[in-house]
C-alpha positions in Angstrom: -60.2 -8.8 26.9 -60.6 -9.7 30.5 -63.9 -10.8 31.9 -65.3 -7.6 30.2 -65.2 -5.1 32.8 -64.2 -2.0 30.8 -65.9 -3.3 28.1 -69.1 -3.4 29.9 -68.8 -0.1 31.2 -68.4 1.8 28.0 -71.4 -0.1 26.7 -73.4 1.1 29.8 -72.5 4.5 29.1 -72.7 4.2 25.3 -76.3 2.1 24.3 -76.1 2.3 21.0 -72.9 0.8 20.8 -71.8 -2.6 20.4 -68.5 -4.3 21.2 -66.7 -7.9 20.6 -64.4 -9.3 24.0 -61.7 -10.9 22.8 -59.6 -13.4 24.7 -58.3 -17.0 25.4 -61.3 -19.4 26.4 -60.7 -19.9 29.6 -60.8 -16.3 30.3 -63.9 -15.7 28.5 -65.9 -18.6 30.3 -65.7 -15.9 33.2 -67.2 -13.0 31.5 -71.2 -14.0 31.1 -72.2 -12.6 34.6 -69.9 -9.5 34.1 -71.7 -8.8 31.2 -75.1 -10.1 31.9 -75.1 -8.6 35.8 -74.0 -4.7 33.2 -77.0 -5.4 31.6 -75.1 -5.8 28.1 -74.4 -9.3 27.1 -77.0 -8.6 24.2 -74.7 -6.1 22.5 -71.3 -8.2 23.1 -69.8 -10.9 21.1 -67.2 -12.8 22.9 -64.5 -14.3 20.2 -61.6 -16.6 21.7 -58.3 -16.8 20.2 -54.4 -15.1 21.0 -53.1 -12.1 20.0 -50.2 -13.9 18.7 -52.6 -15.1 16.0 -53.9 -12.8 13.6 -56.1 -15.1 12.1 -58.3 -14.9 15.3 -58.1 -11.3 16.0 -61.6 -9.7 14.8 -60.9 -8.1 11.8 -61.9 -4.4 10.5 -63.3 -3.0 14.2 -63.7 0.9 14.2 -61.4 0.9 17.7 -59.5 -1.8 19.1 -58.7 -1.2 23.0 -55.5 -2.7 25.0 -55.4 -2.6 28.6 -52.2 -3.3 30.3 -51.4 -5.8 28.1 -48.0 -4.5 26.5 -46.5 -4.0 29.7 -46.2 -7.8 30.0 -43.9 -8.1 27.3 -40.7 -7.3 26.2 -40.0 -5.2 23.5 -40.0 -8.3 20.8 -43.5 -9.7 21.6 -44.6 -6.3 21.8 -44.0 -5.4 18.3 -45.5 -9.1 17.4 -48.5 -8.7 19.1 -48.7 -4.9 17.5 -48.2 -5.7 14.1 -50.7 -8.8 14.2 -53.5 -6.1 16.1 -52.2 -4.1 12.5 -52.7 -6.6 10.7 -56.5 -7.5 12.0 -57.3 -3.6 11.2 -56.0 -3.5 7.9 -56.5 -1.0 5.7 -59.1 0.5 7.4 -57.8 3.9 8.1 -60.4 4.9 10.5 -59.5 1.9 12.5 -57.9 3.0 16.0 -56.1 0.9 18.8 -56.2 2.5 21.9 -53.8 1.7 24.4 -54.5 1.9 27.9 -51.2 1.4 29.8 -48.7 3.2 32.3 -45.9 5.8 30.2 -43.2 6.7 32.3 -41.9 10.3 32.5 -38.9 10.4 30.4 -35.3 11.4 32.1 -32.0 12.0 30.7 -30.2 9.2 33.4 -30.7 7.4 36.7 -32.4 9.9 39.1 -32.4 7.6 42.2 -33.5 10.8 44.2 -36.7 11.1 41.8 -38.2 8.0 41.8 -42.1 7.4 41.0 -44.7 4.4 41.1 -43.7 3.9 37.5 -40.4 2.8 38.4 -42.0 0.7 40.9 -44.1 -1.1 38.0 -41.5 -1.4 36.1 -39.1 -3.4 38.4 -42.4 -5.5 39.0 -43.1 -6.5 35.4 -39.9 -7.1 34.7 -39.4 -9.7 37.8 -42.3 -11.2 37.6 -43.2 -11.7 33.8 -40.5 -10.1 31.5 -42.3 -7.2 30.3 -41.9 -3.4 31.1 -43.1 0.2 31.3 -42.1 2.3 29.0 -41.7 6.3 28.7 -43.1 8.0 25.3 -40.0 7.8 23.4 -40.2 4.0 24.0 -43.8 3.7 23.3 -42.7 6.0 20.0 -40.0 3.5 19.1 -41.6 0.2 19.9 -44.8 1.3 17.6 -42.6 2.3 14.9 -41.0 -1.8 15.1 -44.9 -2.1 14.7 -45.8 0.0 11.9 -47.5 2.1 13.9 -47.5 5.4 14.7 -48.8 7.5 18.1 -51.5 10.1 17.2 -51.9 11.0 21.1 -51.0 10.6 24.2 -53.7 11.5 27.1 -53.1 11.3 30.6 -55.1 10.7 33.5 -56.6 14.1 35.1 -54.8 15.7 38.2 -51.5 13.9 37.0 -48.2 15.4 37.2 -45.3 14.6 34.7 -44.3 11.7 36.6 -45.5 8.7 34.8 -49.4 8.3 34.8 -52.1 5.8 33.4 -52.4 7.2 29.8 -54.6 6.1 26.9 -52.4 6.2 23.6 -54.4 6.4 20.4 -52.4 4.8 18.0 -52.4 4.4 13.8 
């Protein structure tokens, strides 16, 4: 989603590959010179439409890739917004989402003394959109709401166990 950004980098990197940016309209009408200044507008398809819709999700993809877009939500448009990116992949079993997103370190209780910029993030989503970070017992527990499932969790390298930019490959 996005004006294409990450999309266009992994298409740099990867030429035989081609991908489909998928967003509202109005977001999309940005994304021509990202993708045309990359060099990759040839290989990219760009499909409008809301991931509270499954009927304009692409269906069947081999991966689908979120970026900081589950953190805006609470826990109830999450799982919506999961189970209709579920629903566009189907039955294909060697269809993957990837999330991209922030997991907190998990702790047992408040630990004002061991804050980290997780926490920080956190407070912000919440005041300024609703939505939330979430540790990996919550990302477990919100994909299960999903029918989903975590395969793995990798962190960003040089990252301690405080929370950390993480891509989550999900099933």
């Amino acid at each position: 989603g996005g004006t294409g950004r990450l999309l266009a980098s992994v298409l740099e990197k990867y030429g035989g590959m081609k991908g489909v940016l998928f967003d509202q309209s109005e977001v999309l009408a940005e994304a021509g010179p990202v993708l045309e200044s990359a060099g990759v507008a040839d290989r990219c398809k760009l499909v409008a439409g809301s991931f509270f819709d499954s009927d304009t999700i692409p269906k069947g993809a081999d991966v689908y890739v979120m970026k900081n877009i589950i953190h805006d939500w609470d826990d109830a448009e999450s799982v919506a917004i999961l189970q209709r990116v579920g629903e566009a992949m189907g039955d294909n079993t060697s269809s993957t989402l990837c999330i991209l997103d922030l997991v907190k370190g998990q702790r047992d209780a408040y630990e004002p003394w061991n804050l980290d910029f997780v926490d920080f993030f956190d407070l912000n989503m919440l005041v300024t959109v609703g939505g939330r970070e979430r540790s990996r017992s919550e990302w477990d527990a919100l994909l299960g709401k999903a029918g989903m499932r975590i395969v793995k969790v990798m962190r960003a390298e040089g990252v301690m166990n405080a929370g950390a930019p993480c891509v989550i490959e999900v099933k």
